[in-house]
N, C-alpha and C positions, 0 to 999 in steps of 0.2 A: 408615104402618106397613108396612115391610118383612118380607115372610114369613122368609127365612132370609136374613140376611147371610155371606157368605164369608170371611174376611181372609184374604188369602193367593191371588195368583195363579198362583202354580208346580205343580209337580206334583200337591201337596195338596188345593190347592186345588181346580185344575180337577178330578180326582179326585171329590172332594166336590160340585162343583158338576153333572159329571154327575150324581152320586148322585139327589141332589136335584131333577134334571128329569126321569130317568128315573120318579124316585117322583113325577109330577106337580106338584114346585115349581116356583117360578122364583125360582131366587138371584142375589143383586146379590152379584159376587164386588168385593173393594176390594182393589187391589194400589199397594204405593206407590212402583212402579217403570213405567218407561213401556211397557214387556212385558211379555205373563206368560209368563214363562219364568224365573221365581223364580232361585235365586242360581247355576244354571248358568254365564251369559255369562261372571262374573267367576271359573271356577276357572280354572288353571293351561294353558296352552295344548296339552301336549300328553296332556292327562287324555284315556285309553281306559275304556269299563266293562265293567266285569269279569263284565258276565252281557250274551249275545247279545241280539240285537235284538229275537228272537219272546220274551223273556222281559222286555223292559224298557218296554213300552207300556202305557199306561193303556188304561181300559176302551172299548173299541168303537171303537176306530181302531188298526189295527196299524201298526208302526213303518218298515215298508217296508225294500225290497233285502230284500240277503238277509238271511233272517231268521239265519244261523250265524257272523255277524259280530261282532265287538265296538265297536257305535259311536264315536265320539269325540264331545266334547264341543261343537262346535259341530254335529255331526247330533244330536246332543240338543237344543239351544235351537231349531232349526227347524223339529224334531217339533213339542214345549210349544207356540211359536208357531202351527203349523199346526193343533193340536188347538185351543187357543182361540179359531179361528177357524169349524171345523168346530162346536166344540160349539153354539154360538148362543146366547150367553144373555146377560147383561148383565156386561163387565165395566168396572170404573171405573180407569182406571191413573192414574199420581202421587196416588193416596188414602192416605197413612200414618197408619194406625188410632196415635193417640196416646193412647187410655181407654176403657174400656167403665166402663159403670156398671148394673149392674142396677135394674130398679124393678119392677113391682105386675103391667106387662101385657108384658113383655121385658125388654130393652136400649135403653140410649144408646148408639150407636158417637159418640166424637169422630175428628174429622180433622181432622189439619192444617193451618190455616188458617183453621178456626170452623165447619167444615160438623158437624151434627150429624142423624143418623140412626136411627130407630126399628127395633127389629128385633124379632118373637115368637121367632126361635131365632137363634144365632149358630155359629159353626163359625168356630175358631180352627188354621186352618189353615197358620199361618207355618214349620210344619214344626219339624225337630231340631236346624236347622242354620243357627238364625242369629243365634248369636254364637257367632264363633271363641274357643276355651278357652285358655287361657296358666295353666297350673297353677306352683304356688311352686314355681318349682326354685332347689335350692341355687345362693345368689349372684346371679341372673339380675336381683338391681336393682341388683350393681355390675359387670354385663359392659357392658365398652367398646366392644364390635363393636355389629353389623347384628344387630337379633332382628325375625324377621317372621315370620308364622304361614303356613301353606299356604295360609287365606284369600287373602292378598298375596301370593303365589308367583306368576310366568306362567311364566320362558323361566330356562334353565341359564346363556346367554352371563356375563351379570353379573358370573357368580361364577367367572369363569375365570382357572384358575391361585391359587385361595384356597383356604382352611383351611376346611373346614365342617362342622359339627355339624348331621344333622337330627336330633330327637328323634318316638321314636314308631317302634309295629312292628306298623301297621296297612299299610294296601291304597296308600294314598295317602303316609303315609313312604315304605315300599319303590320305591312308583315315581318319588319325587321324588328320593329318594336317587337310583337306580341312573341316574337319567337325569344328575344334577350329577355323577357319576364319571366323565364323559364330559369334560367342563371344568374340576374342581375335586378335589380330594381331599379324601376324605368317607367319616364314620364317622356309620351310625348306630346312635343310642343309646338303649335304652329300659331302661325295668323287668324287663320281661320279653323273655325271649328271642322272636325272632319265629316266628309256629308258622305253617308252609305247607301247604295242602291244595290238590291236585294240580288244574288246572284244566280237564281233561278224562280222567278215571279210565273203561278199558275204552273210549278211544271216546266217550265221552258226557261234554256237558259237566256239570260238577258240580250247575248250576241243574236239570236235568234229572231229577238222581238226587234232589236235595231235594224236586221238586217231588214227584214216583213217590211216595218215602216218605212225605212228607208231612211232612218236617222246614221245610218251607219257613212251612209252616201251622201249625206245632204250637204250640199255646197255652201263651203265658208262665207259668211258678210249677206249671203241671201235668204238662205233658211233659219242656218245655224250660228248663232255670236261668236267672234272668236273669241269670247272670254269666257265659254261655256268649260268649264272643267270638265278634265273626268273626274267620275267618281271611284269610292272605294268599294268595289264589289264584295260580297259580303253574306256566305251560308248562314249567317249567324253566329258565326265562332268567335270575330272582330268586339262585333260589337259587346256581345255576354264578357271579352274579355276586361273591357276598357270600361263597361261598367261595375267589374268586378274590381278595378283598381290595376289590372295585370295584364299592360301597362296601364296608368293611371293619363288622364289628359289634360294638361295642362294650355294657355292662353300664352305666346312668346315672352322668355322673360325678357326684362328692362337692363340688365347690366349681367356682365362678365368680368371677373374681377381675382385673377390669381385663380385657386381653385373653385370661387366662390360662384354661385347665380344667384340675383335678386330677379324673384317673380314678382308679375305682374302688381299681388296683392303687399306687398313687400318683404312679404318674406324670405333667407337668404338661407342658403344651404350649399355645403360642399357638394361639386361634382367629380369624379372620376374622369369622366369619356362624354363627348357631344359626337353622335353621326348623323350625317347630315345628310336626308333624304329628302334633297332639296332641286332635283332635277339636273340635267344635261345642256347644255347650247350645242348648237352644230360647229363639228371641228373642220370646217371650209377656210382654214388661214392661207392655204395654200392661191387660192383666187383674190387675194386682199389687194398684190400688188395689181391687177388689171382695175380695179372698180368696181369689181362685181357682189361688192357687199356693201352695207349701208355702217356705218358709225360706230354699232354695236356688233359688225360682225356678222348680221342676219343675210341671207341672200337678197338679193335687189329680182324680185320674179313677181310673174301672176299668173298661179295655178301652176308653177312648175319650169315656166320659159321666162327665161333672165331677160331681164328690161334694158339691160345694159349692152349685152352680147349677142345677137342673132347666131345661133348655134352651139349654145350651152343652155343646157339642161340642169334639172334640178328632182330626185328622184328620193323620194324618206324624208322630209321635213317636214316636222311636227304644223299640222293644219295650213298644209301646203294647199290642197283641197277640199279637204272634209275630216270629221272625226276620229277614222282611219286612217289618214294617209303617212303616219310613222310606224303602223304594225305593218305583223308577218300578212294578216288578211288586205291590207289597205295597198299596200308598195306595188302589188300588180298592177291594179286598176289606175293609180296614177301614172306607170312606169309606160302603160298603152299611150295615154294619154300623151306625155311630154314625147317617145317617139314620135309618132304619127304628125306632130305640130312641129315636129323641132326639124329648122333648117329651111322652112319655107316662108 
């Protein structure tokens, strides 16, 4: 019998698994990848994060250089990795958690291949981010082009000299647009118009002022709405470019039709390529068969502790707690949190 089991070797996880040594456990984290450095490797190549380095580090190792830079994505996977090395504690990589089952004195974890595991607590750490979302958009089961998600996105070359629709008017459209207007002609498209908030206001970066205020912390349904977006952080580059036309911003179109898109205003134009930077859901299938998720999939929790199961946790879900609590800054402070409550 395993005291806590982890799933989830990435940020969350190891997060969590500090949590849990620091509070004198020892958790067997299970990741089913052969690093933990959870789904970093595979984003897009030239992903930068939008909040500096002193503000992107897990708990008790800080992220190194300078701390007023904004890393890139592979000085993020060699952090992850280098923390799960620092941290010391048990982890099992190629383990893909495929069921939990609760019984009388814990958990079953299944894996993979027939390994079966006893847990008193479990922490379901796979985070918010894994499975890429592809929402019904008008037509998109009879377009004839290339539809690939930012999941699938690396490099602009591909798409050079082509027609391209990204949809989405988040952190990661914007940048994947502005970077295809380099090689492609590109319109992005969403719902809503994109709202930017200045990425260093007076001097200071924005993470900075959230932190001060305390918006970075403020708890979901009491301070902060959950319908509060983020925004598109933004030197200036974004926006100059989107008013320059490169990419250009369009309103979602109305139909998909072979190659073709009718916008908004009706007018229709062949497309190339749609990517779709249209967000993640939590890849928790693995807990479906107990009841520990709701209809859509979402965890059944409040602040972190399943309403369903006394003794499953929940550590990286998008406004589990607050603003933060699916970044590299946030996963700590919740991952305190669900320890210290989980199991009593």
């Amino acid at each position: 019998m395993v005291e806590v089991v982890v799933i989830g070797g990435g940020q969350s996880g190891l997060a969590a698994a500090y949590a849990v040594k620091v509070a004198g456990g020892s958790p067997v984290v299970m990741e089913a990848g052969e690093r933990s450095t959870g789904s970093w490797a595979g984003y897009y190549d030239s992903l930068r994060l939008f909040s500096p380095a002193r503000y992107s580090a897990l708990p008790g190792l800080a992220f190194g250089g300078d701390p007023d830079r904004y890393p890139r994505r592979d000085e993020v996977v060699a952090y992850l990795a280098r923390y799960a090395e620092w941290l010391g504690v048990e982890i099992r990589t190629g383990q893909r958690v495929e069921k939990i089952v609760a019984g009388a004195g814990g958990f079953e974890v299944a894996v993979a291949g027939g390994e079966r595991v006893s847990a008193r607590r479990v922490i379901a750490a796979t985070g918010g981010f894994g499975a890429p979302y592809r929402p019904a958009l008008p037509g998109l089961d009879r377009f004839a082009g290339s539809v690939v998600h930012a999941a699938e996105y690396r490099i602009p070359e591909p798409y050079a000299g082509k027609r391209v629709v990204v949809v989405g008017a988040g952190n990661s459209a914007v940048q994947i647009a502005h970077e295809l207007a380099s090689e492609a002609r590109v319109t992005l498209s969403s719902r809503k118009p994109v709202r930017f908030v200045k990425q260093r206001p007076l001097g200071r970066d924005v993470h900075w002022w959230w932190s001060v205020t305390g918006v970075d912390r403020a708890p979901v349904g009491r301070w902060l709405p959950k319908q509060f977006s983020t925004p598109v952080l933004d030197g200036g580059t974004y926006r100059a470019a989107i008013a320059a036309g490169r990419p250009d911003r369009r309103p979602m179109f109305t139909d998909l039709d072979g190659d073709m898109v009718t916008w908004s205003d009706g007018g229709r134009e062949r497309v190339d390529a749609l990517i779709l930077a249209t967000g993640y859901r939590p890849g928790l299938g693995y807990l479906e068969a107990m009841g520990a998720l709701d209809v859509e999939g979402f965890a059944r929790h409040r602040s972190g502790l399943s309403t369903t199961h006394p003794g499953l946790g929940f550590v990286g879900l998008e406004w589990q707690r607050s603003l933060s609590s699916a970044t590299l800054r946030g996963v700590g402070r919740d991952a305190r949190y669900v320890v210290r409550r989980l199991g009593r």
